[in-house]
KEFIBA-118911 format. One line per 10 residues: for each residue x, y, z of N, C-alpha, C, O, CB. Coordinates in steps of 0.001 Angstrom, whole numbers, m for minus. Each point is the difference from the previous one (the first is absolute). Last residue first. Glycine has a CB too. Layout:
X/Y/Z/X/Y/Z/X/Y/Z/X/Y/Z/X/Y/Z ~ ...
END
This chain:
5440/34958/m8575/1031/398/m338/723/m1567/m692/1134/2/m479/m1193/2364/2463 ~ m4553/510/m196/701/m1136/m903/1597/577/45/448/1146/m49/m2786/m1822/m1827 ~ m1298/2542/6446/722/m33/m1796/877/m603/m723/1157/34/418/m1481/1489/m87 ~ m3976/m1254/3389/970/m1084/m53/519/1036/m1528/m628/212/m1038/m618/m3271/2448 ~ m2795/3957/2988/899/45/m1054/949/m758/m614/315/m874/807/m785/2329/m37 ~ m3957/m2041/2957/1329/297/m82/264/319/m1698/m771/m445/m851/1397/m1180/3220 ~ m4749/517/1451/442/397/m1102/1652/252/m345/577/557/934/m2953/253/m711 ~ m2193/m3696/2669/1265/795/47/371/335/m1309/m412/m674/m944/1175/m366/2913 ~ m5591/m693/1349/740/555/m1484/1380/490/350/196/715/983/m2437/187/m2130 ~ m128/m3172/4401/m979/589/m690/371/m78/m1559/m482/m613/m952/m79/2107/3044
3663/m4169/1516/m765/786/m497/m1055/146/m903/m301/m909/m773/1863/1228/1464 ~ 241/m4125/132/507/285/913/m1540/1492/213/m1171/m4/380/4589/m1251/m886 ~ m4787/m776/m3882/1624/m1110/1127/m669/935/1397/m1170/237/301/4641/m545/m2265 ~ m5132/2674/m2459/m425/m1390/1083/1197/m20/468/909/828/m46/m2628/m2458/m1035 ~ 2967/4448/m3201/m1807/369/978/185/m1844/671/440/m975/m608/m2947/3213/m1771 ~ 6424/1388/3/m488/m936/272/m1032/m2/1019/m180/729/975/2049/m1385/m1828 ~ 901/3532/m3553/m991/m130/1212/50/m1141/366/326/m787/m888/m1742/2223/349 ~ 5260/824/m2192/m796/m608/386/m619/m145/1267/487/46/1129/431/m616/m2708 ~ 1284/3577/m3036/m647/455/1649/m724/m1554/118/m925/m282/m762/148/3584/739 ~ 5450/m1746/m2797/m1381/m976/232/m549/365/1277/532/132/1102/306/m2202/m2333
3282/4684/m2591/m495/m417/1710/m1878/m744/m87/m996/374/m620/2846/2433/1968 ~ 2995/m2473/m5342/m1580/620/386/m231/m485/1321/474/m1068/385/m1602/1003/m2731 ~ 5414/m379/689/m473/1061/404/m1544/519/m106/m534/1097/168/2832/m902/m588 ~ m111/m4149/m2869/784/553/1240/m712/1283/308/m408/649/m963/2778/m1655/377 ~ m6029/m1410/m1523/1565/m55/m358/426/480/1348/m625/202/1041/800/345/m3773 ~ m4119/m4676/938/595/1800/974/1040/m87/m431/660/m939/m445/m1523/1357/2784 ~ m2722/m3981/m3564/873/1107/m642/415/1411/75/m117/1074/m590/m603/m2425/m342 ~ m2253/m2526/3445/m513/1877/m799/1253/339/m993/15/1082/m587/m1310/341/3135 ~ 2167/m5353/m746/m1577/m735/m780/m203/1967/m570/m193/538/m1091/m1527/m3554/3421 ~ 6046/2300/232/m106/m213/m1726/m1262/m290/m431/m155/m254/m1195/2277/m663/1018
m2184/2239/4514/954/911/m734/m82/m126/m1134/m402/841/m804/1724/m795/2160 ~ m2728/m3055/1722/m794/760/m215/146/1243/m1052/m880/548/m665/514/m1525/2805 ~ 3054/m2439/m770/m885/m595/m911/m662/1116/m656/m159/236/m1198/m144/m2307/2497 ~ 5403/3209/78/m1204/m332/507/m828/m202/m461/m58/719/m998/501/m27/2015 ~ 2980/739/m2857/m218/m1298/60/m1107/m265/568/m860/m748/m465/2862/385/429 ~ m152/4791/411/m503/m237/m947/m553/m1318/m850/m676/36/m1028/1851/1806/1489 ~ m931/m146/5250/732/m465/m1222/m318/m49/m1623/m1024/m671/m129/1525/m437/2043 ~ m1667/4150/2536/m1012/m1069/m610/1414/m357/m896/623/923/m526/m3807/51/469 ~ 3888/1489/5104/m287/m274/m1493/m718/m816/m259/m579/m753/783/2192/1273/m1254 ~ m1803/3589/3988/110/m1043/m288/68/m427/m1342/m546/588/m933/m240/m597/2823
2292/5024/m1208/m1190/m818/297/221/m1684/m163/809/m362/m854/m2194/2566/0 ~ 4369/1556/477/m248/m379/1966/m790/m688/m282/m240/m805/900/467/2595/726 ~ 1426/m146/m5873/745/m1003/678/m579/m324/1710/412/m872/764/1773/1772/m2535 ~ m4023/2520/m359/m32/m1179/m928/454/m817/823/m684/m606/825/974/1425/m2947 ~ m290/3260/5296/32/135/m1466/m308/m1767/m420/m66/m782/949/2102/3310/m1126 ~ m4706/901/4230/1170/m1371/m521/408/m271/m1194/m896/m138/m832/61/m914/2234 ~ m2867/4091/1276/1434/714/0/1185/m1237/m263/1144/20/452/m2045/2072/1481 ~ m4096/m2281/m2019/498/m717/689/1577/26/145/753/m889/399/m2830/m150/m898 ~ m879/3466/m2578/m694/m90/1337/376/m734/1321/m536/124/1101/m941/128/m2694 ~ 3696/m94/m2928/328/1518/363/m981/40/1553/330/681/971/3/624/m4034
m335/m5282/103/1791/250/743/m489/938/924/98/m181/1214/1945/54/m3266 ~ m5711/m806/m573/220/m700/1075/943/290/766/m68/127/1223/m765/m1463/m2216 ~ 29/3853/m2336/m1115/316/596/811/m1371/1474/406/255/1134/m3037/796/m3809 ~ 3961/m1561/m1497/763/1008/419/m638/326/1184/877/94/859/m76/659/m2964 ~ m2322/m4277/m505/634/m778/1177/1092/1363/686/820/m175/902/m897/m2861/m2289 ~ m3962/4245/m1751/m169/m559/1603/745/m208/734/m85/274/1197/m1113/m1040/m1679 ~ 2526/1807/m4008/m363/907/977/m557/m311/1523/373/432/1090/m703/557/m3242 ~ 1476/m3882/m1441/855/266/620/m32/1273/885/793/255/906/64/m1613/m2556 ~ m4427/m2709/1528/696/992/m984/1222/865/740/191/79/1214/m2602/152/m2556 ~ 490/m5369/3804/112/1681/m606/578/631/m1132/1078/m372/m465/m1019/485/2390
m2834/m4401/m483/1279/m104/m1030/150/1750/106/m404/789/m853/m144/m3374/m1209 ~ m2250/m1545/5387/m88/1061/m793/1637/690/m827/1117/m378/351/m3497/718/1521 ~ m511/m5162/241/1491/927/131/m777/1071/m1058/m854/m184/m867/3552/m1799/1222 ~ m4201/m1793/3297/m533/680/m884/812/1095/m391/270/893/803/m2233/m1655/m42 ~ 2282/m4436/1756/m133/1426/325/m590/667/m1475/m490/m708/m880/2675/717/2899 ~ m2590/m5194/m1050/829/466/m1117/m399/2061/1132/m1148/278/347/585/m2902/m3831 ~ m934/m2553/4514/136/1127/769/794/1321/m370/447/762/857/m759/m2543/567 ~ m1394/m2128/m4012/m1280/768/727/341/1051/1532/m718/669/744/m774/m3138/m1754 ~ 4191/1797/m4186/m343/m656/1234/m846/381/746/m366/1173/m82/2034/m1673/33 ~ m301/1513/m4495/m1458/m267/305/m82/m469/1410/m1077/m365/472/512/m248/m2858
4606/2322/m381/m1053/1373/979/m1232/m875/317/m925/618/528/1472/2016/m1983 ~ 2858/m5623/m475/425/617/1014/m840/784/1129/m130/m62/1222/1723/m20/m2881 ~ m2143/m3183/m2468/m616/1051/200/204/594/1431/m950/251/741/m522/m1107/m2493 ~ 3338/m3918/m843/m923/533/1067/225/1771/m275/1111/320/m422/m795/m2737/2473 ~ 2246/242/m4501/m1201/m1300/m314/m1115/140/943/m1072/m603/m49/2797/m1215/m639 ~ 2621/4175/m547/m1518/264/m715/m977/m1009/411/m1072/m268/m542/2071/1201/m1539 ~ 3910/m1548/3130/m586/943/224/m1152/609/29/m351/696/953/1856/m958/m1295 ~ 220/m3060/m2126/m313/m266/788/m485/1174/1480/m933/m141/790/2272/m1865/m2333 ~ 613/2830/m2961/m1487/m428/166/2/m687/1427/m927/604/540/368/m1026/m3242 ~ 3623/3780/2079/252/m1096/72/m1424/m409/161/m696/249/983/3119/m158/m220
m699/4678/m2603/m1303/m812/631/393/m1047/m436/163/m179/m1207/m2099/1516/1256 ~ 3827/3586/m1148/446/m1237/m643/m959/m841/1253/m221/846/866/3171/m286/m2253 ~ m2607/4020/m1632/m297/m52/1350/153/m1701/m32/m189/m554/m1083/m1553/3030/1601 ~ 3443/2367/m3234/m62/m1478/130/m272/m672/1378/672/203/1011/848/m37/m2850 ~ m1766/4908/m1285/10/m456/1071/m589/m1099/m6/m1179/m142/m326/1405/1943/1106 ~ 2033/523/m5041/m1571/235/1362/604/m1163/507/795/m816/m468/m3610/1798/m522 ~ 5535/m263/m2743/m220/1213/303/m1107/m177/687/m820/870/m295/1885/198/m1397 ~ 3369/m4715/2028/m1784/307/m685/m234/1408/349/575/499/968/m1853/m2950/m471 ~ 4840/m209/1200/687/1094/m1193/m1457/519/m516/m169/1009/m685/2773/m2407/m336 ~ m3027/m2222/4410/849/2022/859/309/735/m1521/178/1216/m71/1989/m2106/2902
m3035/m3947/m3497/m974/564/423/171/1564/376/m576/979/m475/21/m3323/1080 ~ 4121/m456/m1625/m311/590/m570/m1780/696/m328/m408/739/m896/2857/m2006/592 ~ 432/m336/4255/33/990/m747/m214/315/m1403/339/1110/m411/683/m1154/2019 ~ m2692/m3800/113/m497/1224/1141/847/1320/m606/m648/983/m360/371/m2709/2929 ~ 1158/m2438/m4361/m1018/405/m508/m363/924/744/m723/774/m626/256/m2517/m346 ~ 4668/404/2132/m75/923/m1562/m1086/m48/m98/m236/1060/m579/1962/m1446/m744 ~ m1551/m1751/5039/295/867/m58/541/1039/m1221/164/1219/57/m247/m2518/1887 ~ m4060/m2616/m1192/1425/100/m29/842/1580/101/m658/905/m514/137/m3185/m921 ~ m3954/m524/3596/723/822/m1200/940/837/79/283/913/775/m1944/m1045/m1479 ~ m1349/m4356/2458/739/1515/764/406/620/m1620/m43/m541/m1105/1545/m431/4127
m6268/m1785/m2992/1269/m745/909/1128/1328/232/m484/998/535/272/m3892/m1847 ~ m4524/3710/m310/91/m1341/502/1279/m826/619/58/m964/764/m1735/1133/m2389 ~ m986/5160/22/1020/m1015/m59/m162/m1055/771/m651/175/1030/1972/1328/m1529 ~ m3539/2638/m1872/m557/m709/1188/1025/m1369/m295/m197/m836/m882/m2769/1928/1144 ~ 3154/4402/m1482/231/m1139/m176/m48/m1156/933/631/9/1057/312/1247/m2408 ~ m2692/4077/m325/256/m801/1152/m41/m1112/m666/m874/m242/m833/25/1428/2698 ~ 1595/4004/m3255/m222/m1318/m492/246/m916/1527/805/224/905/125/312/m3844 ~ m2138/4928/1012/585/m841/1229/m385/m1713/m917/m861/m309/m823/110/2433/3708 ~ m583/2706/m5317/946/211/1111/662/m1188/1309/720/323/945/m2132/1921/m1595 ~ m326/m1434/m5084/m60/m714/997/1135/403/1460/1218/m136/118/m2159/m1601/m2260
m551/3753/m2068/m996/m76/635/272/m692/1271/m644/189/1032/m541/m4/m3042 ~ 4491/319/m1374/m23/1441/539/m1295/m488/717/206/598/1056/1020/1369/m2948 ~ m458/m5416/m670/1247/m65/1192/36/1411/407/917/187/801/730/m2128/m1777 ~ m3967/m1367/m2238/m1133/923/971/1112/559/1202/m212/m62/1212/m2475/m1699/m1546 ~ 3498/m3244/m629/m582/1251/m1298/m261/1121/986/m199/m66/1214/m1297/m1483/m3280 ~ 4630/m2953/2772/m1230/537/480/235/1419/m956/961/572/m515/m1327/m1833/3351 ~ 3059/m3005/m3301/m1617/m43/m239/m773/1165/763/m1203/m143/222/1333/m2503/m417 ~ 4567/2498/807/61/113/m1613/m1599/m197/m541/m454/492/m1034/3173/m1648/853 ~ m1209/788/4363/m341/1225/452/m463/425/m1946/m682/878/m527/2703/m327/3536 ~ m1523/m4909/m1280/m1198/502/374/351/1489/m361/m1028/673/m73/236/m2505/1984
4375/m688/m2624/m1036/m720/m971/m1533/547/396/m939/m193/m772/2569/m2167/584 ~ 2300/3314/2269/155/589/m1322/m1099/m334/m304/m718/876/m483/2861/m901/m146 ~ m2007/m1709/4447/314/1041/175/m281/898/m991/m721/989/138/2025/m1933/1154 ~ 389/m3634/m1300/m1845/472/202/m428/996/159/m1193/50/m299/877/m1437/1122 ~ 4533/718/m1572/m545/m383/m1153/m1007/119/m2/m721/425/m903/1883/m1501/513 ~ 1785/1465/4710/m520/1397/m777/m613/m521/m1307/m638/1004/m320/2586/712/1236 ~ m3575/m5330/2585/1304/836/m596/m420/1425/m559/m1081/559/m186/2246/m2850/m579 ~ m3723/m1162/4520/m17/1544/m952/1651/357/m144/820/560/728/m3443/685/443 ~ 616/m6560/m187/619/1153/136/m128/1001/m667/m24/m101/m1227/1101/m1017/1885 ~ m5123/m2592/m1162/1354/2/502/653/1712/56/m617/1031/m270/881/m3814/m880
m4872/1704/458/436/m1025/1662/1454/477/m178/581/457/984/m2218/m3226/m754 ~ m1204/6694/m3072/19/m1861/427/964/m424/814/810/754/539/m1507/m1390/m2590 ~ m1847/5844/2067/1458/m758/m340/m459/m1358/197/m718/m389/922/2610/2128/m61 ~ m5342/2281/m1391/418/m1095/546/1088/m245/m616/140/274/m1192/m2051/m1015/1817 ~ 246/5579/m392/548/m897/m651/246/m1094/549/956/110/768/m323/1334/m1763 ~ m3238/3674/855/233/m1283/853/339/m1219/m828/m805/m414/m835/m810/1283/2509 ~ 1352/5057/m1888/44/m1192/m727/422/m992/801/1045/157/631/m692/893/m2546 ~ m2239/4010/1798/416/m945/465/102/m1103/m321/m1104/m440/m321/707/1498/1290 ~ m510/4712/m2086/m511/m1639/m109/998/m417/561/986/715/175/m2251/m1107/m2179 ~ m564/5491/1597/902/m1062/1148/m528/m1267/m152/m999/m454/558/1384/2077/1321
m2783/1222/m4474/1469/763/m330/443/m870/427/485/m772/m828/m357/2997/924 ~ m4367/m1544/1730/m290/m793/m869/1842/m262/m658/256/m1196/143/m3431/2194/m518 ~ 1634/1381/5509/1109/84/m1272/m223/m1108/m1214/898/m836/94/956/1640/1758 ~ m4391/m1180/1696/m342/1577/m219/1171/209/m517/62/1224/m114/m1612/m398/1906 ~ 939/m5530/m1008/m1149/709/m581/135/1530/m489/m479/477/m1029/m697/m2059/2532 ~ 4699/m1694/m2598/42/327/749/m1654/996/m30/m344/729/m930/3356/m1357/1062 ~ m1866/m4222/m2840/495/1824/18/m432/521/1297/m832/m708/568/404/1321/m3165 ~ 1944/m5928/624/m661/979/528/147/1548/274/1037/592/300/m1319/m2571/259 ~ 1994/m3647/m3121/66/1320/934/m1117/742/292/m1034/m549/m381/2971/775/m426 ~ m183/m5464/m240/m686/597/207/127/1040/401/288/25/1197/m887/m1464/m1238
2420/m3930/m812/106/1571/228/m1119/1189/370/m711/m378/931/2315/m389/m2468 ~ m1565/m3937/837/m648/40/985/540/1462/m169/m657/849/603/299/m3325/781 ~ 1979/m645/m5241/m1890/425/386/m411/656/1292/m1220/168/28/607/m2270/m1178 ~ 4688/81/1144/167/1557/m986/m1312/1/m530/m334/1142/m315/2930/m1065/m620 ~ m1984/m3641/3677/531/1161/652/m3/1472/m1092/m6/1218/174/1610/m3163/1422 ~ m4375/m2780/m1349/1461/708/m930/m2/1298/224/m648/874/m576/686/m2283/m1403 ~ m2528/m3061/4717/m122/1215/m711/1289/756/m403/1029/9/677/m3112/79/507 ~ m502/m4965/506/1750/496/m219/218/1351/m879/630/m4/m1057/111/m2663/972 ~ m4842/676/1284/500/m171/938/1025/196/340/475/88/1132/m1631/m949/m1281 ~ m2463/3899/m2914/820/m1052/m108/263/m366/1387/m429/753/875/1364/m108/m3060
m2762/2989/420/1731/m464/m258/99/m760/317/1173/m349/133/m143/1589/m29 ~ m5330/m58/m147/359/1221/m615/1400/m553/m338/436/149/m1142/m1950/1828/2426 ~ m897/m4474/1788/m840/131/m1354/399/637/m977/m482/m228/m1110/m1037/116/2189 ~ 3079/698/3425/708/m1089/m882/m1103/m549/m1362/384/m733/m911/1135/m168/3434 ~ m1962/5070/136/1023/119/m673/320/m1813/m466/684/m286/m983/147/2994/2421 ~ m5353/m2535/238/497/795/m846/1006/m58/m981/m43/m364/m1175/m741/1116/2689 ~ 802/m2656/2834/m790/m934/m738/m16/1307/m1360/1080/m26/m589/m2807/m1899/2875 ~ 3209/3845/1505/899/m1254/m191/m361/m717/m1509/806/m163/m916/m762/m274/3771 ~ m2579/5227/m2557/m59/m1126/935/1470/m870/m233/542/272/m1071/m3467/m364/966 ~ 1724/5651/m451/m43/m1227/m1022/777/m1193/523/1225/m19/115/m1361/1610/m2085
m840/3189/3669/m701/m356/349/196/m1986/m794/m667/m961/381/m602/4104/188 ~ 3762/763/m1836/399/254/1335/m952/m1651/861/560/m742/808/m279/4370/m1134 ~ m618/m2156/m4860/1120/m398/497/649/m419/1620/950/m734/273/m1059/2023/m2363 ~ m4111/672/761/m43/m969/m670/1453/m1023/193/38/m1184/333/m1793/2772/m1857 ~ 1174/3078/2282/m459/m1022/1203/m566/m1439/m479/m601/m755/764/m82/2915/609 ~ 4843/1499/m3120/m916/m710/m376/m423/m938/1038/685/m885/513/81/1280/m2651 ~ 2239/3789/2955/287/m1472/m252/m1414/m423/m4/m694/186/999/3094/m578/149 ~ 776/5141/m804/m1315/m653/m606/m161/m1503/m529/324/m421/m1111/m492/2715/492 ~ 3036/463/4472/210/m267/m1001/m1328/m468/m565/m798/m531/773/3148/257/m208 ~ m43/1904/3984/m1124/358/m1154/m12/16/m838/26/1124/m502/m482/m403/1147
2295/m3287/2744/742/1133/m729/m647/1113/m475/626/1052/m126/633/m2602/m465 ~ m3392/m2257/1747/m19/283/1443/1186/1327/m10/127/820/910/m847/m3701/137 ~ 236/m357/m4466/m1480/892/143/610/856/1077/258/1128/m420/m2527/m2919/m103 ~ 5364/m1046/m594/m148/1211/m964/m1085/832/155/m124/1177/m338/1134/m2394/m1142 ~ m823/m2916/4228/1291/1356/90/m156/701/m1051/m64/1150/435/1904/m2242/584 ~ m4645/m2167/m1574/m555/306/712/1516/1679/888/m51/1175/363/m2061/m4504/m514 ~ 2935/584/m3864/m847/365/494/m557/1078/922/m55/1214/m196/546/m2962/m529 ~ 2804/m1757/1572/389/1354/m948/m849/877/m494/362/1160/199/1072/m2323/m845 ~ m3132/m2758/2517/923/544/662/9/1339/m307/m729/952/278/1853/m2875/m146 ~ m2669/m1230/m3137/m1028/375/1061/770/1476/937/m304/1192/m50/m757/m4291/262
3696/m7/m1916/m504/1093/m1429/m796/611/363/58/1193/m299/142/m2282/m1399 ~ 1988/m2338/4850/664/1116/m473/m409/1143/m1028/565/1074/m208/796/m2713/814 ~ m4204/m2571/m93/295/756/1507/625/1548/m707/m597/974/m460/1473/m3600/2414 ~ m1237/m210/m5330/m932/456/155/m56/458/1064/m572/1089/m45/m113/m2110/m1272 ~ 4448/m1035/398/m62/517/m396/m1651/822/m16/204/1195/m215/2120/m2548/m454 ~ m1454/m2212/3220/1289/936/293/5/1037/m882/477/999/539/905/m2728/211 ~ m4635/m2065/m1812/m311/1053/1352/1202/1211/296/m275/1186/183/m982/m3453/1086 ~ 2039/m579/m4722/m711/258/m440/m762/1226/1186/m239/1201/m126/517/m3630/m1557 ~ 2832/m841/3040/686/699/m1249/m1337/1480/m656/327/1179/m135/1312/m4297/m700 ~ m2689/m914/3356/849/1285/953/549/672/m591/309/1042/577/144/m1945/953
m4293/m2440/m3412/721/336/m181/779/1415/993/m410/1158/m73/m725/m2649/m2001 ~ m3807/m761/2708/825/132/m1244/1104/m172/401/37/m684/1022/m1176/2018/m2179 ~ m2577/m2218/3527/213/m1250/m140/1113/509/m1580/294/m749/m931/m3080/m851/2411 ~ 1612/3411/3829/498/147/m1716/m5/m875/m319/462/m892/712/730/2225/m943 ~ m4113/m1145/4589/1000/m364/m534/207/829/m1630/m898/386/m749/543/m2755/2429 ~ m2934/2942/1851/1475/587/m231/1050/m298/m132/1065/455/418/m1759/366/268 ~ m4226/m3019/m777/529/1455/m687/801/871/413/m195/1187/m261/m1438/m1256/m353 ~ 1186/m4092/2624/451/m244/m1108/m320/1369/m1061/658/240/m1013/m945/m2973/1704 ~ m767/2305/3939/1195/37/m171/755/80/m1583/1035/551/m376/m1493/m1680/2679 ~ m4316/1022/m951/304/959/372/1805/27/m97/523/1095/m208/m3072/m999/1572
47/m4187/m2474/m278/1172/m1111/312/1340/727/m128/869/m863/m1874/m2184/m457 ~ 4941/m3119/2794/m1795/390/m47/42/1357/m910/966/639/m417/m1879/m1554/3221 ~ 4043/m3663/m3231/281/1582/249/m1670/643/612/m1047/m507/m403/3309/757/m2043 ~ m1529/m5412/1614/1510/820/221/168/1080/248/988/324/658/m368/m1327/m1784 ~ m5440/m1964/2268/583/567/m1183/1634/706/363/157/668/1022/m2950/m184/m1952 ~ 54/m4786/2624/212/1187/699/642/884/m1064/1093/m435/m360/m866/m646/2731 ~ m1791/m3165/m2379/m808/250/m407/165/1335/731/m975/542/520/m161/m2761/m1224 ~ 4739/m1541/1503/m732/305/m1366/m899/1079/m438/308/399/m1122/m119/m2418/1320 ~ 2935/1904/4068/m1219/m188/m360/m735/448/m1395/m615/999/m371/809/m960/2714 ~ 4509/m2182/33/m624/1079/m285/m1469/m543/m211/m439/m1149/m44/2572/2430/m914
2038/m2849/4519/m1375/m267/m1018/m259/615/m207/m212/773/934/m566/m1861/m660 ~ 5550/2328/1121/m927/m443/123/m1187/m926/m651/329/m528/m1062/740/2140/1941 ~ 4144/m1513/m1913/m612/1405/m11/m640/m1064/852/435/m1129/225/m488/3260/m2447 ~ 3246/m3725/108/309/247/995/m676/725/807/473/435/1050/1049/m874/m1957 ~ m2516/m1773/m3141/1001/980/m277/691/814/1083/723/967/m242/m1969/m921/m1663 ~ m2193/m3654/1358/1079/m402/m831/1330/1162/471/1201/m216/165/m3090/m863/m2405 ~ m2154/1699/4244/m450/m468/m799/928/m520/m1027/m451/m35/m1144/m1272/1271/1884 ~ 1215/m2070/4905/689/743/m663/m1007/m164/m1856/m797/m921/m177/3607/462/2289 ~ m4631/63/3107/191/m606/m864/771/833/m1327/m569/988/m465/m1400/m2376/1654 ~ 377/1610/3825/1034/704/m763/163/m639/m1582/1062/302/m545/207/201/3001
m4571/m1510/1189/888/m563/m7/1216/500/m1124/775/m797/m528/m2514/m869/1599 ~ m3184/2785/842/1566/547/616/1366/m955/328/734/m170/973/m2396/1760/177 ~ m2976/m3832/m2567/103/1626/310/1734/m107/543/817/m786/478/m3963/1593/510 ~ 831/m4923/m4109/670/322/1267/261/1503/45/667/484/m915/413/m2793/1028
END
């Protein structure tokens, strides 16, 4: 009998035995690993790819190395203190960097101690970034501030997308400080007149700006041709 609704036990329709569950265009995007495992290979990728974009010397071996790879490499449940990793700065070899996964739970000051007591090489190293997972605590933050270089702190989740890759992402330029003198003095305005950039801001913390550098951004399509504007961190 056609179009008689016939239930199959389960409240559903008639299926059709000989109809496969997934087709082969859908089913290669599935994971069939571990989120744990992706969250951390996203975010490492990530970071990465921000250090390059620093100018930092980051292995294209490293930059380029698949899902499938890193879990060949760690696993589905990878140990965070295998994923560290630093880097030198290209045209300053001198300016290293150090990237530190934190595990799932809270950043006390113990953890604190306990990383700064494992890192070597402490006149070479000018910046540490810590890729955290839940909040941290306020003795561990200050005692982060007592460190002699500069602490940069990244809620992996944060990392899990690549901010500058959007496809309508503008194009920023980073003035020197002579330029951004050049700028005031052509446009008779001191610092403070120029629009801001927050130091929170995504964009802010992926370049690792400080207070008072000025950003020249372009923008190309939409409305207009191109627009440009300034922005200084604050």
């Amino acid at each position: 009998m056609e179009g008689n609704g016939i239930g199959n036990g389960n409240g559903g329709g008639v299926e059709d035995m000989n109809e496969p569950a997934l087709g082969e265009c859908l089913s290669g995007y599935v994971d069939q690993g571990s989120v744990e495992s992706h969250r951390y290979y996203r975010s490492r990728k990530t970071v990465m790819e921000m250090l390059k974009d620093r100018g930092y010397s980051v292995p294209a071996s490293d930059l380029n190395l698949t899902l499938n790879d890193f879990r060949a490499i760690h696993g589905q449940s990878p140990d965070p203190e295998r994923l560290r990793f630093s880097v030198t700065h290209i045209k300053n070899p001198s300016k290293r960097i150090l990237v530190i996964f934190c595990g799932p739970g809270a950043v006390k000051v113990n953890t604190v101690r306990s990383i700064a007591a494992q890192i070597v090489n402490r006149d070479t190293l000018k910046g540490l970034i810590l890729i955290i997972q839940n909040p941290i605590t306020s003795q561990a933050q200050k005692a982060l501030d007592c460190l002699s270089f500069k602490v940069e702190i990244f809620q992996i989740t944060d990392l899990l997308v690549n901010v500058t890759k959007h496809v309508l992402k503008p194009r920023y330029q980073f003035l020197t400080n002579k330029e951004k003198q050049n700028l005031l003095k052509k446009y008779s305005i001191e610092e403070k007149q120029l629009p801001r950039m927050l130091k929170e801001d995504a964009i802010a913390e992926y370049y690792g700006l400080q207070k008072g550098q000025v950003v020249k951004i372009s923008y190309t399509g939409g409305i207009s041709d191109s627009y440009v504007t300034y922005r200084c961190v604050w």
